[in-house]
ROSE-4610 file (N, C-alpha, C; in Angstrom, 1 decimal, always signed):
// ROSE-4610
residu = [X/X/X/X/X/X/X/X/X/X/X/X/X/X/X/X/X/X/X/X/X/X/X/X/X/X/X/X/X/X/X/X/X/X/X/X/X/X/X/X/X/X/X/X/X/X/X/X/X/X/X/X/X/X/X/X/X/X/X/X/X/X/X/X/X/X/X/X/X/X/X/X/X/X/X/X/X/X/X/X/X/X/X/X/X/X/X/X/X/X/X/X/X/X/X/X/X/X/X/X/X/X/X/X/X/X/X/X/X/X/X/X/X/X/X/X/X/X/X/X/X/X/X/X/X/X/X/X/X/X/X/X/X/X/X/X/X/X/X/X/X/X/X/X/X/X/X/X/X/X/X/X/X/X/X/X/X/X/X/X/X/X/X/X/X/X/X/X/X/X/X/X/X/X/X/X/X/X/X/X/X/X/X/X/X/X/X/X/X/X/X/X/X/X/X/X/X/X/X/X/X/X/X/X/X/X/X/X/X/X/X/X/X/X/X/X/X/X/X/X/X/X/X/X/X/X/X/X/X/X/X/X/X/X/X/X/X/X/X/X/X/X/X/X/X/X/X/X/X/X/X/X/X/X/X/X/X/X/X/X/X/X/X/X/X/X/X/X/X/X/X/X/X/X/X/X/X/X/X/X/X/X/X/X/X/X/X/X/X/X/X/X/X/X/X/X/X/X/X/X/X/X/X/X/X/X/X/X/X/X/X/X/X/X/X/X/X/X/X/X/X/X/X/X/X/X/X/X/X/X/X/X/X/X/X/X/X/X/X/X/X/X/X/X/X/X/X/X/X/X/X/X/X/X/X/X/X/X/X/X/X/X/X/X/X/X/X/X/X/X/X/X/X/X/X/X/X/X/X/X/X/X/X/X/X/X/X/X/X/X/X/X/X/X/X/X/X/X/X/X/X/X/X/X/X/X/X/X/X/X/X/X/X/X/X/X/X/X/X/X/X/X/X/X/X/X/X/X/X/X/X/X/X/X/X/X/X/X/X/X/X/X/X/X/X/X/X/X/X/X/X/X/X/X/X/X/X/X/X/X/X/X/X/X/X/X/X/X/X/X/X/X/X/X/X/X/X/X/X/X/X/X/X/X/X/X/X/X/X/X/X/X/X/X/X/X/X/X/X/X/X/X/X/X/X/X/X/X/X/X/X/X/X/X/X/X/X/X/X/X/X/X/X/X/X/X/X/X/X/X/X/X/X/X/X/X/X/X/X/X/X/X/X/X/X/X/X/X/X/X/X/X/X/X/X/X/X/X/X/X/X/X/X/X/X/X/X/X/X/X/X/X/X/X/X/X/X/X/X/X/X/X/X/X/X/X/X/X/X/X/X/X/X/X/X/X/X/X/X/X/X/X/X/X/X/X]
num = [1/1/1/2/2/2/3/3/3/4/4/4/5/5/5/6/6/6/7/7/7/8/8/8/9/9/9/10/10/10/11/11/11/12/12/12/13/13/13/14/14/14/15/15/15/16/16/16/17/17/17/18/18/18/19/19/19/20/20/20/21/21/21/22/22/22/23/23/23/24/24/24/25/25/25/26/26/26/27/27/27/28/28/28/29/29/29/30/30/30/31/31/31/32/32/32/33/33/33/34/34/34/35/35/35/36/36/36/37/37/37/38/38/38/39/39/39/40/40/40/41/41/41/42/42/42/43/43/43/44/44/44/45/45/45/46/46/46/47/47/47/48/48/48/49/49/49/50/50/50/51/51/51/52/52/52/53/53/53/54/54/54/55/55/55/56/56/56/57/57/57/58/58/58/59/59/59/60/60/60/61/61/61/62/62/62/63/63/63/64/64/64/65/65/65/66/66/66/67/67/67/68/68/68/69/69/69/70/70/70/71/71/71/72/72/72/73/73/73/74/74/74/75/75/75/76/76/76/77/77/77/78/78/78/79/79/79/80/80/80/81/81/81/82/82/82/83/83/83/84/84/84/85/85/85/86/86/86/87/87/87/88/88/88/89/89/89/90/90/90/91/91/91/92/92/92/93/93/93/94/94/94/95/95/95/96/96/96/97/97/97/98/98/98/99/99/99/100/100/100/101/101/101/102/102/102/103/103/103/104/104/104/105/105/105/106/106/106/107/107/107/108/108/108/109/109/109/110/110/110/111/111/111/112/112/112/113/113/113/114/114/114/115/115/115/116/116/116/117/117/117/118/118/118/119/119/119/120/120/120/121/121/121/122/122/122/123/123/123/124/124/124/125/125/125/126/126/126/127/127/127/128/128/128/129/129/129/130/130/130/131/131/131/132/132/132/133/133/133/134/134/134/135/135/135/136/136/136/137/137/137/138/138/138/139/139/139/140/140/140/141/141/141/142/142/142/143/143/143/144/144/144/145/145/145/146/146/146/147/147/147/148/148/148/149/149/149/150/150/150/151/151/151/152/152/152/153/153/153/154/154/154/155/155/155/156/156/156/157/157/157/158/158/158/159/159/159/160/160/160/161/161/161/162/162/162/163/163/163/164/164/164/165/165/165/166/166/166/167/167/167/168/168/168/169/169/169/170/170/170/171/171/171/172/172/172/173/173/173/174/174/174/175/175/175/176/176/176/177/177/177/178/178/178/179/179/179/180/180/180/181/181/181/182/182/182/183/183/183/184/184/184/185/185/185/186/186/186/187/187/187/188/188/188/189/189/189/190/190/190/191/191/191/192/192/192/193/193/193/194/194/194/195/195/195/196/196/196/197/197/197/198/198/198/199/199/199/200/200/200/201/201/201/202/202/202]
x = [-35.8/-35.9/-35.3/-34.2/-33.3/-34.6/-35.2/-36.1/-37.3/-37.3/-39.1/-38.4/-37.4/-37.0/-36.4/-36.2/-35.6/-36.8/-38.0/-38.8/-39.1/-37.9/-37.9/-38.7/-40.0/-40.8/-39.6/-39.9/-39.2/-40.4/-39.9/-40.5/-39.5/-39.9/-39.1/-39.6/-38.1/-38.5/-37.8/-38.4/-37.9/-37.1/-36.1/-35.0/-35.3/-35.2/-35.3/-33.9/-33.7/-32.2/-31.2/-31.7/-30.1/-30.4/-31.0/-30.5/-29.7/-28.7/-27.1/-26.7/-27.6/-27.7/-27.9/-29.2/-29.9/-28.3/-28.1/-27.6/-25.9/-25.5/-24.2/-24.4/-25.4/-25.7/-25.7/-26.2/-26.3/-25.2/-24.7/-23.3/-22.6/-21.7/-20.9/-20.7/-21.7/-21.4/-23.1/-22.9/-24.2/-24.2/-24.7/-24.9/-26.2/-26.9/-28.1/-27.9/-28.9/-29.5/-29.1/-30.0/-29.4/-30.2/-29.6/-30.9/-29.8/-31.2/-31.2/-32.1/-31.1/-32.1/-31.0/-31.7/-30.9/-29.4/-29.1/-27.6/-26.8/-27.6/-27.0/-27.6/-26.7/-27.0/-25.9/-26.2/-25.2/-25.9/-24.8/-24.8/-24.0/-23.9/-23.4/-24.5/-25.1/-26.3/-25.2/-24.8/-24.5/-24.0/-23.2/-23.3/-24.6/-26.1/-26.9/-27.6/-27.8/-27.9/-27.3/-26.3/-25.0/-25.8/-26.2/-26.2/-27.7/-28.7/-30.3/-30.1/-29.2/-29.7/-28.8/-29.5/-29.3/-29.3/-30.1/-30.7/-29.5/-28.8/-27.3/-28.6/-29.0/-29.9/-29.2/-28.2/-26.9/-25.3/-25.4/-24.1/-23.0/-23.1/-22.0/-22.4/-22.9/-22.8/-22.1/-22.5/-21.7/-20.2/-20.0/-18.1/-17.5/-18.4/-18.0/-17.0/-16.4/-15.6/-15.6/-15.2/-15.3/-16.5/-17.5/-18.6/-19.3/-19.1/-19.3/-18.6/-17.3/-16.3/-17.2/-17.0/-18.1/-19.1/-19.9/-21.5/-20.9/-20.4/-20.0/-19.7/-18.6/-18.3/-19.2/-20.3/-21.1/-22.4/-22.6/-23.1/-22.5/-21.9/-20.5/-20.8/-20.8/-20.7/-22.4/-23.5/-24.3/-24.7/-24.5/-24.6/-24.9/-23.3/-23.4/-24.7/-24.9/-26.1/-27.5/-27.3/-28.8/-29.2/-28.4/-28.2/-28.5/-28.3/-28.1/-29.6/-29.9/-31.1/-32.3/-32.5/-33.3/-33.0/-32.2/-32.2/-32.6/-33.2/-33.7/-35.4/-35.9/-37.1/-37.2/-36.5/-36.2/-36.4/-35.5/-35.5/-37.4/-38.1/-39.3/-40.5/-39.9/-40.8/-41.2/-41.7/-42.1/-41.5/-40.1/-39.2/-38.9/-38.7/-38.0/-39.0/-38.4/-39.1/-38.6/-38.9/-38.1/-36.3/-36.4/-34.9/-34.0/-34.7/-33.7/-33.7/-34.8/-34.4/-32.7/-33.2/-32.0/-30.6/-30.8/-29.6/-28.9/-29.5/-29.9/-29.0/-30.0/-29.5/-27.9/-27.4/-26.1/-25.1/-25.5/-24.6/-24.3/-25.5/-25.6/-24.8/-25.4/-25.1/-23.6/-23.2/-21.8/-20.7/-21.6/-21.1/-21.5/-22.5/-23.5/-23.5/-23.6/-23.8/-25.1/-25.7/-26.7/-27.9/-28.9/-29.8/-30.9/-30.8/-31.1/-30.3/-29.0/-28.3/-28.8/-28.8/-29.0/-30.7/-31.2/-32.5/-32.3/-31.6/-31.5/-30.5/-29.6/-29.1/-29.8/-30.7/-31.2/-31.0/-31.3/-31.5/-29.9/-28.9/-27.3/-27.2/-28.3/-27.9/-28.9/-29.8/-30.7/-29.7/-29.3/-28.5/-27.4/-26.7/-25.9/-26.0/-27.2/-27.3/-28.2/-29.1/-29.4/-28.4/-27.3/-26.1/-25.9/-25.4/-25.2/-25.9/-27.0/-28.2/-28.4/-27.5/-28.2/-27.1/-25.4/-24.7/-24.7/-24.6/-24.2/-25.2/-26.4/-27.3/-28.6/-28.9/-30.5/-29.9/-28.9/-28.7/-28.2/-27.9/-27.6/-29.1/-30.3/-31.3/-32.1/-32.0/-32.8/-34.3/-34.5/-35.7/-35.2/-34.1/-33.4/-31.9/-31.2/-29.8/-28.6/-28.6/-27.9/-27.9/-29.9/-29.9/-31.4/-32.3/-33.6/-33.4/-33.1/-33.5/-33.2/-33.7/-33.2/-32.0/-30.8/-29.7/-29.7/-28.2/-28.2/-27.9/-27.4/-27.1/-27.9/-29.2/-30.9/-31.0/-31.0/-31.2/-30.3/-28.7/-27.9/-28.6/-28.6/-28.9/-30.4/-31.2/-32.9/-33.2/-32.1/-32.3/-31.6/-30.9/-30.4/-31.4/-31.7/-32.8/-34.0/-34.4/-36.0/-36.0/-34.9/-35.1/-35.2/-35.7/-35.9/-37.7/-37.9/-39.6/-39.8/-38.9/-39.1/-39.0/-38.5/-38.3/-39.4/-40.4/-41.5/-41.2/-42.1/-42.1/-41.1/-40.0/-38.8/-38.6/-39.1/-39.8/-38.5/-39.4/-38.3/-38.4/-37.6/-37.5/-38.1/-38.5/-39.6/-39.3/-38.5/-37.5/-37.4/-36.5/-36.2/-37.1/-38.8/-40.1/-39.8/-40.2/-40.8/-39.7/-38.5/-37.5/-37.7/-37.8/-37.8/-39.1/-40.4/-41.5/-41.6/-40.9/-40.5/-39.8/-38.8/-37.9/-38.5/-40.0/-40.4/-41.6/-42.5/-42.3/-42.7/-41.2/-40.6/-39.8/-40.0/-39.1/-40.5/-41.8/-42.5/-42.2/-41.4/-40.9/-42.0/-42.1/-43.0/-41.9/-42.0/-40.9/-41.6/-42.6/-43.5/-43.9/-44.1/-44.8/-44.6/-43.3/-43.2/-44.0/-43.8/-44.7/-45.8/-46.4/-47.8/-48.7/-47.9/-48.1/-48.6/-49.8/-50.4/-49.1/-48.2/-47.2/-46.4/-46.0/-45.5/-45.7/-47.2/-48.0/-48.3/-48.4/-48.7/-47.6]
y = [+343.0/+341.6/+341.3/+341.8/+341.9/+342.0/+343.3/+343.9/+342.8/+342.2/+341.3/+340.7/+339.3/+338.6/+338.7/+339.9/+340.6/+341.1/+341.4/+342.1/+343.6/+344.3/+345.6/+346.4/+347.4/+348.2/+349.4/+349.5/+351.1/+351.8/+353.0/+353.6/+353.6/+353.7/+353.8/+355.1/+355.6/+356.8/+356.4/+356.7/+356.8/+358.0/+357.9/+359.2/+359.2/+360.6/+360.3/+360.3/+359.3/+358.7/+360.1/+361.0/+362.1/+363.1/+362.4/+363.3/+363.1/+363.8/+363.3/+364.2/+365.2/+365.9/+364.9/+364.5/+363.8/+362.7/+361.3/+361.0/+361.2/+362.7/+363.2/+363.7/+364.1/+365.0/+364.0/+362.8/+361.2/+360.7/+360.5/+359.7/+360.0/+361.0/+361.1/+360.8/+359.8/+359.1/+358.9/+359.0/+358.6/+357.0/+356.8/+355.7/+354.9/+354.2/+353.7/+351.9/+351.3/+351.6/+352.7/+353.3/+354.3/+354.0/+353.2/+353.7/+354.3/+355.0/+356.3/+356.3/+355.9/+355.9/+357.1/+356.7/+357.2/+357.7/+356.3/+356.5/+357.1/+357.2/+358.0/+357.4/+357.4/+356.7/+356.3/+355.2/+354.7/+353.8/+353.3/+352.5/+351.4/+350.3/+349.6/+348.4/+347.6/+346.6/+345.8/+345.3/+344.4/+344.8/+345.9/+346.9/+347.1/+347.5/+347.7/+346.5/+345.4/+344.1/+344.2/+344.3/+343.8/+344.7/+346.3/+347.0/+346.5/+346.0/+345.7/+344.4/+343.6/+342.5/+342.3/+342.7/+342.8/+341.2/+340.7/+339.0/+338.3/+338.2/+337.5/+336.8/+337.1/+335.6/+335.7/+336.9/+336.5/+336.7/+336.7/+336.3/+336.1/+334.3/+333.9/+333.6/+334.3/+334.4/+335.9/+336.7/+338.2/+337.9/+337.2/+337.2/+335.7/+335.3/+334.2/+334.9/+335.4/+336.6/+335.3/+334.5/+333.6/+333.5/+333.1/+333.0/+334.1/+335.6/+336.6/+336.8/+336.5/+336.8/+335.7/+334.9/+333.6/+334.4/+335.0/+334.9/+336.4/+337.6/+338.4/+338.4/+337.2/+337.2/+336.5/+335.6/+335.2/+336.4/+337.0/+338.2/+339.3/+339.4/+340.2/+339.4/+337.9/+337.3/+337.5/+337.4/+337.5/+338.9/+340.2/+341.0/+341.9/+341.8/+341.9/+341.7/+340.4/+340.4/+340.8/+340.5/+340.9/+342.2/+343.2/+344.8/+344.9/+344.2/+344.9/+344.1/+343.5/+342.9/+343.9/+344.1/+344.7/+346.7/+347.0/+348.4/+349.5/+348.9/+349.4/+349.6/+348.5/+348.5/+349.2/+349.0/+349.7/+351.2/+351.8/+353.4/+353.8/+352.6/+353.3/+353.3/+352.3/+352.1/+354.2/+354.3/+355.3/+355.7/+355.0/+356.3/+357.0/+357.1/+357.8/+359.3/+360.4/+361.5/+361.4/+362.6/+363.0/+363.1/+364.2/+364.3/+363.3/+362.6/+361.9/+360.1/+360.0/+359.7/+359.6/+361.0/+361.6/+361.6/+361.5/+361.4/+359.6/+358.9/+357.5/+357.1/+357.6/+357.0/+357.6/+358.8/+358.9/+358.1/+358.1/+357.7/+355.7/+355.3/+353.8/+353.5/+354.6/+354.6/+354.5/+355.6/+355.5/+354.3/+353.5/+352.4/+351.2/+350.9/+349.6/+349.3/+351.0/+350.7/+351.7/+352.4/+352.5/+351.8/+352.2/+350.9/+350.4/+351.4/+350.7/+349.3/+349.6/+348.6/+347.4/+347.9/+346.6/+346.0/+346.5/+345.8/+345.1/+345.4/+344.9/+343.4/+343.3/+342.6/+341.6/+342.1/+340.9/+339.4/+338.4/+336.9/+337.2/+337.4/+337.4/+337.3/+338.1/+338.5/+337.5/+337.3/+336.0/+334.7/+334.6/+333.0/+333.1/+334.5/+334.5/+334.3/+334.9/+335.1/+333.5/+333.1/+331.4/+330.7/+330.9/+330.2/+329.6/+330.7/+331.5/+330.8/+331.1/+330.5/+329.1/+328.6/+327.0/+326.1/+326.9/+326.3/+326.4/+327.8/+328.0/+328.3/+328.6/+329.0/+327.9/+327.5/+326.7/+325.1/+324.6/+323.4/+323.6/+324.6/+324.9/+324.9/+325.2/+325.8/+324.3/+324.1/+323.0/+323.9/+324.1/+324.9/+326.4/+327.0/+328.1/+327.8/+328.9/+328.4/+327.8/+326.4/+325.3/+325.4/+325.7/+325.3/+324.6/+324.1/+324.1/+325.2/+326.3/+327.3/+328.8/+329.3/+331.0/+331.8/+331.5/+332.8/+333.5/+334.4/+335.7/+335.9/+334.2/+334.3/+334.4/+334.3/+334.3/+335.9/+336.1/+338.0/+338.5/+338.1/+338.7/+338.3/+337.1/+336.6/+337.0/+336.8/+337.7/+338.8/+339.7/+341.0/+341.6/+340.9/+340.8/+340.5/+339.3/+338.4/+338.9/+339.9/+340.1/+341.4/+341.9/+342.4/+341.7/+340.6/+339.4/+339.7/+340.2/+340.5/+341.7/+342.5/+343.8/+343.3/+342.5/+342.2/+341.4/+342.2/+341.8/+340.4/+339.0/+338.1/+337.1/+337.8/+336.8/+335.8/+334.3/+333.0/+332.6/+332.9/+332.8/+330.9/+330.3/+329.1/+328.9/+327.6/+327.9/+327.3/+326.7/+326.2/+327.8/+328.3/+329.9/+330.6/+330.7/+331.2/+331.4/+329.9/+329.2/+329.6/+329.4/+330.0/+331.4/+332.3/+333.8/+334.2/+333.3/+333.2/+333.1/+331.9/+331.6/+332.5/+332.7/+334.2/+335.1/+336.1/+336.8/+336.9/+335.4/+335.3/+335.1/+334.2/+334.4/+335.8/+336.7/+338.1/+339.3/+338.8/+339.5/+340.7/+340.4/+341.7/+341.8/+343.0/+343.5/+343.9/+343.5/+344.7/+345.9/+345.7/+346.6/+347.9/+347.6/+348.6/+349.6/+350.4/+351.8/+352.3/+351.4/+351.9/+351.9/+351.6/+351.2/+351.8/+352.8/+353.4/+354.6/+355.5/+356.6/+357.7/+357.4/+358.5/+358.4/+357.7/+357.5/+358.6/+358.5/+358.6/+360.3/+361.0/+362.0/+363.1]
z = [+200.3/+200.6/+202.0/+202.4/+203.7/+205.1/+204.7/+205.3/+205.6/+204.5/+204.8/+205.4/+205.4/+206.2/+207.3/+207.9/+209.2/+209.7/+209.3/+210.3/+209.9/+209.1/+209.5/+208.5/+209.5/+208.5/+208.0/+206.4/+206.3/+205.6/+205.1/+203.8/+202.6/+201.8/+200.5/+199.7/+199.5/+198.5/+197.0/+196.2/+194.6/+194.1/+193.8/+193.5/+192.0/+191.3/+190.3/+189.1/+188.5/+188.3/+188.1/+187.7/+187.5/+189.0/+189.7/+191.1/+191.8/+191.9/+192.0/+193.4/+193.9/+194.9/+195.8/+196.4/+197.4/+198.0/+197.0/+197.6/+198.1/+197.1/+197.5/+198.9/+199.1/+200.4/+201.5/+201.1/+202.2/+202.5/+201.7/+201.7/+200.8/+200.4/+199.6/+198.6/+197.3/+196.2/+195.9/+194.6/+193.8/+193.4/+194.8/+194.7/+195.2/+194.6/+195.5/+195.4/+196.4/+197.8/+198.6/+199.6/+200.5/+201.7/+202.9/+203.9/+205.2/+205.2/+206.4/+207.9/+208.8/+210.2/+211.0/+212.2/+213.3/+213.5/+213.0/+213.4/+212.1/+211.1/+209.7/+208.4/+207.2/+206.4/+205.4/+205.4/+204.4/+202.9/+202.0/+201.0/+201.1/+199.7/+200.0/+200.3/+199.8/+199.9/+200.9/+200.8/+202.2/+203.7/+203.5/+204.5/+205.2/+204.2/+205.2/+205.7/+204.9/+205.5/+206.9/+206.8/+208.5/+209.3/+208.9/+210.3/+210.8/+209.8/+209.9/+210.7/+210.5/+210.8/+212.4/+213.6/+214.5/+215.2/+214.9/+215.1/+214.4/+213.6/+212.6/+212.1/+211.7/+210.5/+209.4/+208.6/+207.7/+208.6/+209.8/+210.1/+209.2/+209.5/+208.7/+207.5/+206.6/+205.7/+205.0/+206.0/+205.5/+205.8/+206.9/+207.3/+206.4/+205.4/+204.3/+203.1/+203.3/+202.2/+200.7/+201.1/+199.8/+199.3/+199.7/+199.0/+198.8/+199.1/+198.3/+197.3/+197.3/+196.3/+194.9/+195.0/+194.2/+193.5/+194.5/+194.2/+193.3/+193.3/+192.8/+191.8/+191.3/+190.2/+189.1/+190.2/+188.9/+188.6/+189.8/+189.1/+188.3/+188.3/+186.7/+185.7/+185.9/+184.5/+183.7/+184.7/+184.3/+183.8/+184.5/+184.1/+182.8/+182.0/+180.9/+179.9/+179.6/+178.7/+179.3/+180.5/+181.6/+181.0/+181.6/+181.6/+180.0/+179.1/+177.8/+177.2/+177.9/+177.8/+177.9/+179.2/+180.1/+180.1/+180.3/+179.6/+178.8/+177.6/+176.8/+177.0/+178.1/+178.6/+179.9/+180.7/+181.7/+182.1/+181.0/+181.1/+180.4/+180.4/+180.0/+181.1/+182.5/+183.8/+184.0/+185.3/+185.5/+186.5/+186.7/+187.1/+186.8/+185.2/+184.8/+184.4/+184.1/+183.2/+182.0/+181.9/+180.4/+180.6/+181.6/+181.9/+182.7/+183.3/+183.9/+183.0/+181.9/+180.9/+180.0/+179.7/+179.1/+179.6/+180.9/+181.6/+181.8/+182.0/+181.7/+180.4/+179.6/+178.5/+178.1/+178.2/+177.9/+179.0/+179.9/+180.5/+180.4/+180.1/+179.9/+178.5/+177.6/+175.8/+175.9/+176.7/+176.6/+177.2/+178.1/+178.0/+177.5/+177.4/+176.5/+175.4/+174.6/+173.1/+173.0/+171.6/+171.5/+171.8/+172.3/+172.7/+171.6/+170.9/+169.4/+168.9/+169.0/+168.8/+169.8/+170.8/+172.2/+171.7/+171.1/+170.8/+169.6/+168.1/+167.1/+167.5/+168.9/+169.1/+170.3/+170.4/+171.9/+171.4/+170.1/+170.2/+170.8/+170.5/+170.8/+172.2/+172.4/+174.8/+175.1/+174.8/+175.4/+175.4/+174.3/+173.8/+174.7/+174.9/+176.2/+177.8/+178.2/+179.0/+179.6/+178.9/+179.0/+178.6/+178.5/+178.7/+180.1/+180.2/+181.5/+182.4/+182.9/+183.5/+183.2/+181.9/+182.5/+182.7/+182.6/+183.4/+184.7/+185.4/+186.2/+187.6/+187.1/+188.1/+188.1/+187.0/+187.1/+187.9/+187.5/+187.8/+189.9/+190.3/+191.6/+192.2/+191.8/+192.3/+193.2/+194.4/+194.8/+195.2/+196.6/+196.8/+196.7/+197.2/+197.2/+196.3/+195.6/+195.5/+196.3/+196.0/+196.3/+198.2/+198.4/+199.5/+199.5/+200.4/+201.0/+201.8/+201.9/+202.7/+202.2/+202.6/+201.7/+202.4/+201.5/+202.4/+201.6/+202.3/+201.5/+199.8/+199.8/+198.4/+197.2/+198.2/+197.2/+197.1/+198.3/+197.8/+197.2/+196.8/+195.8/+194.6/+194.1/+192.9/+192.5/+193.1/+193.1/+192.5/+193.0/+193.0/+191.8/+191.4/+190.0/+188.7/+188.8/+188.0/+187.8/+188.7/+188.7/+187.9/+186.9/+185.8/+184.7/+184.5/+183.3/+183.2/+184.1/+184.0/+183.1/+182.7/+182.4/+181.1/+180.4/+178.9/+178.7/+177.6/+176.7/+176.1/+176.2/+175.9/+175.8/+176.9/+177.4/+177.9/+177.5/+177.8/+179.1/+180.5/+181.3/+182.0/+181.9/+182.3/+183.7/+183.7/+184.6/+186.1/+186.0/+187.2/+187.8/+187.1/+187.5/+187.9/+187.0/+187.3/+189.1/+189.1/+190.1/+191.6/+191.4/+192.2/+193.0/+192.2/+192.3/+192.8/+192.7/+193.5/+194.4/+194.8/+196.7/+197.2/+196.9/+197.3/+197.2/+196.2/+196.9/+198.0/+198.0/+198.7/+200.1/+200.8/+201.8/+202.0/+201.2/+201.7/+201.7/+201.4/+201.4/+200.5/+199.3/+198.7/+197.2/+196.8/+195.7/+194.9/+193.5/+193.0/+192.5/+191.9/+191.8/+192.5/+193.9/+194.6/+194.5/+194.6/+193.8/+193.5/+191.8/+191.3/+190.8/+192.2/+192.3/+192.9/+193.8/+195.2/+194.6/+195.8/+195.2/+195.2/+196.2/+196.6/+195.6/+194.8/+193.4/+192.8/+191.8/+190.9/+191.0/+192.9/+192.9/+193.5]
């Protein structure tokens, strides 16, 4: 999203989730996002915002330590039921194989819960998580979050959210619909494309 609205062409590669080589070899930690130019590569989503964004179109918004600290914690709070939401659908997209499946799921199981359980319990994470959402995020939303214009605080929040599409017949509010539309977009971003791409598939 950073990328569409800065200008910058990349490629994107798909790791497949228990490859724990690639990005230890990148930057020391299994961790993704990962981007890799010239001058190296690093992680860290806002980090690579700062080094991309040569022009400051998020300036002062990255050196706002408070209003990341904010936007952070209400993504934590959302989290929870999101993730427990979305999870059990997720590990079935076509990133995954078999094995890295397998890998996936113990490591999530071990902290989430069976995901059996996470489906027998979804009305509980919806009722939560539209909680959530209708104190703290829908009533903020004018054309962008609590702006007419798109900052960085749309591509934290975005990028979060746009796993609400992965859950089968998850009646998403439509204020919110409509939001995450313009944000993608003005960011020119696909979530899709991936896996959509012939270089995916072969």
């Amino acid at each position: 999203m950073a990328c569409g609205i800065l200008g910058i062409t990349y490629e994107s590669h798909v790791t497949p989730y228990d490859d724990e080589q690639t990005p230890i070899q990148l930057t020391g930690k299994k961790m993704l996002p990962i981007w890799e130019d010239k001058t190296g590569a690093i992680n860290e989503s806002l980090d690579i915002i700062s080094r991309l964004d040569t022009s400051k179109r998020f300036k002062a918004e990255l050196q706002n330590t408070d209003q990341i600290k904010e936007m952070d914690n209400l993504l934590n709070k959302l989290a929870g039921p999101l993730f427990k939401l979305a999870m059990p659908y997720f590990v079935w997209t076509p990133e995954f194989d078999e094995n890295s499946r397998k890998y996936f799921l113990e490591k999530k199981e071990a902290k989430r819960g069976p995901f059996t359980e996470l489906l027998k319990n979804r009305a509980t994470y919806e009722d939560d998580f539209f909680k959530i959402l209708g104190n703290d995020v829908i009533p903020d939303i004018k054309n962008f979050y609590k702006s007419d214009k798109l900052r960085l605080w749309d591509i934290m929040l975005s990028s979060h959210l746009w796993g609400l599409y992965l859950v089968p017949e998850l009646r998403v509010d439509q204020k919110l619909h409509d939001y995450l539309q313009r944000v993608k977009a003005e960011t020119e971003f696909n979530y899709v494309e991936d896996y959509t791409s012939d270089k995916f598939w072969h």
